[in-house]
N, C-alpha and C positions, 0 to 999 in steps of 0.2 A: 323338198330339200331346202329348197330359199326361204316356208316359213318357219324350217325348222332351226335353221341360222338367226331367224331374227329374233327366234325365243329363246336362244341360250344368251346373245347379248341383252336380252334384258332382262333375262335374271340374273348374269353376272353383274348387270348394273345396280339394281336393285341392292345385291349382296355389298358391291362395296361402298353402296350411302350407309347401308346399317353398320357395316366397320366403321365405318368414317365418325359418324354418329355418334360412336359407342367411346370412341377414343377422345373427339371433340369434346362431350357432354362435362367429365369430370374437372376439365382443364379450365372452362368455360367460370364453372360451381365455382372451383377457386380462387378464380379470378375476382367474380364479385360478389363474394362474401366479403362478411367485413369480419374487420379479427375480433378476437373474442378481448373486450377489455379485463386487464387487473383489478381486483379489488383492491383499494387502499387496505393499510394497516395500521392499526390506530391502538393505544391503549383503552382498556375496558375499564372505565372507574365507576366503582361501588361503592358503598360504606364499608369500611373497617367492620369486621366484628369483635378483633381483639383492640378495647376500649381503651384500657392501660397501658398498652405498650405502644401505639399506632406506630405499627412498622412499616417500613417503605414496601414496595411491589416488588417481584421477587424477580428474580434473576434473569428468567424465561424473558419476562416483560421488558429487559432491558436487551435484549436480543435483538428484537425484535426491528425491520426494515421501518426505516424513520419515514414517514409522511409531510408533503409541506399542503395537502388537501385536509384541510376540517373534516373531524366526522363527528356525528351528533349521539350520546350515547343517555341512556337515564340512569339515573342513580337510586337503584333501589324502584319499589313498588309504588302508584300514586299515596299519601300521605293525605288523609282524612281530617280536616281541623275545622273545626267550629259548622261541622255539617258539607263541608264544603272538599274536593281532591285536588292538591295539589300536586305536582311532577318536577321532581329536577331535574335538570340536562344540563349535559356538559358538552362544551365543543372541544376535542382533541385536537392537537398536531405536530405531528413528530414527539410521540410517548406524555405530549405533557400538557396540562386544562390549562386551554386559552379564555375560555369565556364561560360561565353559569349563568344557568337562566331557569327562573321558578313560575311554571305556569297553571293557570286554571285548568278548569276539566272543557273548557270552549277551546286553547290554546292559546288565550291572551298572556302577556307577560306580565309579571307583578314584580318581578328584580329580574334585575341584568349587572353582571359582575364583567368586567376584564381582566386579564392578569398581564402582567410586566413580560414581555419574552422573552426567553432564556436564549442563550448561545451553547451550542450542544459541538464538544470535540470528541477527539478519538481517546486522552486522557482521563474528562471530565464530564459528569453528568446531571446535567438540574433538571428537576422539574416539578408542577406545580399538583398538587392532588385535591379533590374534594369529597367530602365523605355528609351524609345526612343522618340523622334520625329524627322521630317524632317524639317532640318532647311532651310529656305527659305530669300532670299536676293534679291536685285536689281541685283546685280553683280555676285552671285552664288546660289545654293545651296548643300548644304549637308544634315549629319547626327548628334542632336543633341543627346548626351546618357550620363544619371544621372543614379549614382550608390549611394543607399543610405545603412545605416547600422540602423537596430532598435532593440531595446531592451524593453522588458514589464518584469517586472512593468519597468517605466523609470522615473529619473526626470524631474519634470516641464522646458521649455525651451523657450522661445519667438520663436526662429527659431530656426531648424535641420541643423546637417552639414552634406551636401550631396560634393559629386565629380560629375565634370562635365568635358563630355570632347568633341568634335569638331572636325569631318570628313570629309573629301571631296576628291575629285577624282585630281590627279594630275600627267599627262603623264599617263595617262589610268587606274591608279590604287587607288583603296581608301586607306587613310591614316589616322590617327590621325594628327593633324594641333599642337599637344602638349600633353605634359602627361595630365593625370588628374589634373585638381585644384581642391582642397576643397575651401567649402567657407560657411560660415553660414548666409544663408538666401536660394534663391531659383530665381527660372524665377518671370515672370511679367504675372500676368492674361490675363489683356489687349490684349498680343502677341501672345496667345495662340487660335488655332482654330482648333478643334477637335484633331486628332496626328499632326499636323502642326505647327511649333513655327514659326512666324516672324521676321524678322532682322529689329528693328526701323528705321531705316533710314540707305541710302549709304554714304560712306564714299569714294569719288573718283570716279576712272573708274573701280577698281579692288577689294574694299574691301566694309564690312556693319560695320553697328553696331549693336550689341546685348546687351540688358539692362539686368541686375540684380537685382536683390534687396540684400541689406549687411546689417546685423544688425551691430548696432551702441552702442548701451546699452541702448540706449532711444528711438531710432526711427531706420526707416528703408530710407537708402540714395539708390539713383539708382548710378549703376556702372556699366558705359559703357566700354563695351569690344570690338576691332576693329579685324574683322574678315579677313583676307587677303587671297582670294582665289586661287589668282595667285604665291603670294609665298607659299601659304601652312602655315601660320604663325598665331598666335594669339598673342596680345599687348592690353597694356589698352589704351584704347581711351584717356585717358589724364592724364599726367605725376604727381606725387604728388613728389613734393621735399621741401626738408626743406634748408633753407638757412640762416645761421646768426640769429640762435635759432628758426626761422619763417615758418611756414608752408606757402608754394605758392599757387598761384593761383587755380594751376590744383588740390588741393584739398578742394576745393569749390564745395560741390554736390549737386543736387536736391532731394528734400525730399518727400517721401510716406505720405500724409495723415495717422491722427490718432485719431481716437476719442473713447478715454477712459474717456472724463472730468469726474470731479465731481462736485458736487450739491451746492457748499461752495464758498461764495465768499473768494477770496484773492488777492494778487498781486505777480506781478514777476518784476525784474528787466533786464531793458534795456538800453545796454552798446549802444553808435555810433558806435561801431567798434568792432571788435570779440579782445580784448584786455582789460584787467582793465585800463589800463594807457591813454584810449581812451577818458578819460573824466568822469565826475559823471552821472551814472545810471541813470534811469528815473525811476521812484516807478509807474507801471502800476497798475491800478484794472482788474481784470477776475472774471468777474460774469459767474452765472448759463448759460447767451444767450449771452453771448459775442459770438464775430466770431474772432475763433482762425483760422492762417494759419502758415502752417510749411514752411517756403523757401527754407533756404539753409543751409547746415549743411558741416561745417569746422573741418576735423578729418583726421591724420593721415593714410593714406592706403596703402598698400603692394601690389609686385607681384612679385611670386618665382614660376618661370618654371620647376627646379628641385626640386628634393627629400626636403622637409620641414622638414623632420626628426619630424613631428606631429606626436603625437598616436592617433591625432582624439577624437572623443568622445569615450569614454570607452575603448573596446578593436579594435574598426572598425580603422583599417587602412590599406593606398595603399604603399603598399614601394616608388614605384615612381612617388609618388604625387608633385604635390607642391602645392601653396596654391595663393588666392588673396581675396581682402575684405580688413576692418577694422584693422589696426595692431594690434595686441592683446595688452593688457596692457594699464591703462593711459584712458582707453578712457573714466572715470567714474571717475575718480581721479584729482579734477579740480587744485592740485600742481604736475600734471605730465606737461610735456612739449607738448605733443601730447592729451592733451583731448578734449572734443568735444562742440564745439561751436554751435550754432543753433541760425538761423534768424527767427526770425518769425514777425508776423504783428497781432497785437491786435488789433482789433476793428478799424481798418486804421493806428495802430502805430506801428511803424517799432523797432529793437533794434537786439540784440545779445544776449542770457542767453547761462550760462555753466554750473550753479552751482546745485547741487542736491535740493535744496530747491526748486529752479526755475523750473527743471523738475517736481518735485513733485507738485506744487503749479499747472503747467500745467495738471494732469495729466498721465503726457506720461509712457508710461509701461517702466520696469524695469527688469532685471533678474532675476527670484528667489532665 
C-alpha cells in the first residue's frame, strides 16, 4: 500500500512539471524574441516613359509614410556604353532623391550627385526625381540623365523645367560631357524607345544631334544640341546671334505642331518678312477647317555652360547648372527687341505674325 502511495505522487509530480512546462514554454518564446522590424518606405524612381510630358509620380506615391532612413533604389536596367555596364542608383528619403550615383559593373563610382533638401509640410510638397536613358548615336553612345523638381499643389505651366545632363566614356572613363543645363520644355517623343533616346541625326564623323523641345510662350520650337563624343563636349547645333539690332539666321527654328484652335472664325495678319517694316500685312481669314501650319519660329536663345545663377522654379535648383533654351524675357513682349516671330501657312498662305492678338486669334496656348 505504502509503495503504491509513493507512485501516485510521482506521477502526479511528473504530470504537473509537464503543465508547468507547457504553460512556461510559450511565455518564455515571447519574451525573447525580438520584434519583428518595419520596413522603411521609400519612393521607387525609374525613368519616365512618357518623354514629352514628364509628369510627376502619381498620387498613390504621395501617400505614401515619409522615411527619414535612405533607401538605395536603381534606375532602370545596367546601361551598356562603349563595351562597358553602367548602373544608376538613387538614394531616397522621405518620397524624394537625395543622392545619384553612376557605377561600374565592379561597384566603383564614376559620379556622385547631391541634391538640396527640401522641407516637406502637411500643405506643401517638393521633391527631387531622376530619370535615365541610354543615349544612342551614329557616332556614339552614352548616358542621357534628367533631374527634375516637383511641387503639389503646383501652378499651371505649359512645360516643366527639368536639368539635363550628357555621359560618355572618354580614355576609359565615364564623364559628364557638361554641367547640368536646365531648360523648360523636355526630350522629343518620336526619339524615345522604351529606356533608349535617339540622337536625330550625325553630325560628321565624331558628333550627333540631339533635339529638344523649348517653350517659347506660344508654341514649342525644336533645339538642336550637338553631341561631340570624341571631345567630350556638348554645343548648340546652331549659333543664335544678334547683329546690328537683328536676330541671325541661326535663330530660325523648326516648330512643334499645335492644335488648341477654336470654333470662331477670325483673321490674323501676315507680314513678308518677320519685321513690321517688311511691308503692309495681309488680313488672312481662319475658319473652324482652315489648315493651319506652324513653320518656323524666329526668337532669341541662349547657352550658358556655367553656373546661371537661376533659382529654377520655386526653390529646385543645381548650384552648377547652367542653362539653354528660349532667352527669358521679351519673348511675349512684341516692343522687346528679341520677341518672337512665327511663320506659319494658312490654307496655302505663307506670312510671319508676332502680335498677341494674332496668337490668340490662332489659338496657340499661352502661360498661365
Amino acid at each position: 500500500m505504502r509503495m503504491f502511495r509513493f507512485a501516485m505522487v510521482g506521477l502526479l509530480a511528473v504530470a504537473a512539471a509537464l503543465v508547468g512546462w507547457r504553460f512556461a514554454r510559450p511565455r518564455l518564446h515571447r519574451r525573447i524574441s525580438p520584434p519583428v522590424a518595419q520596413a522603411p518606405v521609400g519612393q521607387t524612381v525609374t525613368p519616365q516613359s512618357q518623354i514629352a510630358s514628364s509628369q510627376a509620380p502619381t498620387q498613390n506615391t504621395l501617400t505614401q509614410v515619409p522615411t527619414t532612413v535612405p533607401t538605395t533604389e536603381s534606375v532602370g536596367r545596367p546601361f551598356s556604353i562603349a563595351g562597358r555596364d553602367y548602373t544608376v542608383e538613387v538614394q531616397t528619403s522621405a518620397r524624394s532623391v537625395v543622392a545619384m550615383e553612376i557605377l561600374d559593373a565592379a561597384g566603383a563610382v564614376q559620379f556622385r550627385r547631391t541634391f538640396p533638401s527640401l522641407e516637406l509640410s502637411d500643405e506643401l510638397q517638393d521633391w527631387w526625381s531622376v530619370s535615365a536613358w541610354l543615349l544612342t548615336g551614329t557616332n556614339g553612345t552614352g548616358l542621357l540623365v534628367k533631374y527634375d523638381g516637383f511641387s503639389e499643389p503646383s501652378a499651371p505651366e505649359q512645360e516643366i523645367t527639368s536639368w539635363f545632363q550628357v555621359f560618355g566614356v572618354l580614355d576609359g572613363k565615364l564623364v559628364p560631357f557638361s554641367a547640368p543645363l536646365e531648360l523648360q520644355g523636355g526630350l522629343l517623343d518620336e526619339n524615345a524607345s522604351g529606356r533608349t533616346y535617339k540622337a536625330a541625326r550625325p553630325l560628321g564623323a565624331q558628333a550627333d544631334i540631339v533635339e529638344f523641345k523649348a517653350w517659347t510662350g506660344h508654341c514649342r520650337l525644336i533645339f538642336p544640341v550637338r553631341v561631340d563624343w570624341v571631345q567630350g563636349k556638348l554645343s548648340p547645333a546652331q549659333e543664335c546671334v544678334k547683329t546690328a539690332g537683328e536676330l541671325g539666321p541661326g535663330c530660325q527654328y523648326k516648330v512643334l505642331p499645335e492644335d488648341r484652335r477654336g470654333d470662331a472664325i477670325t483673321y490674323v495678319r501676315l507680314w513678308p518678312n518677320p519685321d513690321e517694316k517688311s511691308g503692309q500685312p495681309m488680313k488672312t481669314v481662319v475658319k473652324k477647317d482652315s489648315k493651319v501650319e506652324l513653320l518656323t519660329a524666329l526668337v532669341a536663345t541662349h547657352w550658358l555652360e556655367g553656373p546661371s545663377n537661376s533659382a529654377g522654379p520655386w526653390i529646385f535648383q543645381l548650384d552648377d547648372a547652367g542653362s539653354f533654351g528660349v532667352t527669358p524675357g521679351g519673348v511675349v513682349d512684341t516692343h522687346a527687341s528679341n520677341d518672337l516671330w512665327l511663320k506659319v501657312r494658312i490654307d496655302g498662305k505663307e506670312g510671319w505674325i508676332h502680335s498677341e492678338e494674332d496668337f490668340y486669334a490662332l489659338g496657340l496656348p499661352e502661360d498661365e
